[in-house]
Residue, then its C-alpha position, 0 to 999 in steps of 0.5 A: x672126586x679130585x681134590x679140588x673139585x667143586x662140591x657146594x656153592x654157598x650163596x651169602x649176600x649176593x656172593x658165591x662161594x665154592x666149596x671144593x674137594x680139600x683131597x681126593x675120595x668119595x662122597x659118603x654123604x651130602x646133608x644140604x639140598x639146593x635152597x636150603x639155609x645152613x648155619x656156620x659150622x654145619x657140615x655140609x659134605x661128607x667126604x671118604x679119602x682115596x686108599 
């Protein structure tokens, strides 16, 4: 992915928030599936930089 690029879409009192690529790489893992409710502080994206 490019940094930048929407990973996750947070949905918090009728708002949503992007989560995005904070530099480029790989997704190594994803922890979190669509409607799942997710506390604060949990990683959510694993991400691998680009060599």
């Amino acid at each position: 992915v490019r940094a930048g690029t929407p990973l996750v879409v947070l949905e918090a009192m009728k708002m949503e928030i992007r989560l995005v690529a904070p530099f480029a790489g790989r997704v190594k893992r994803v922890t979190c599936a669509p409607g799942d409710v997710v506390e604060r502080g949990r990683v959510l994206v694993e991400l691998e930089a680009s060599a």
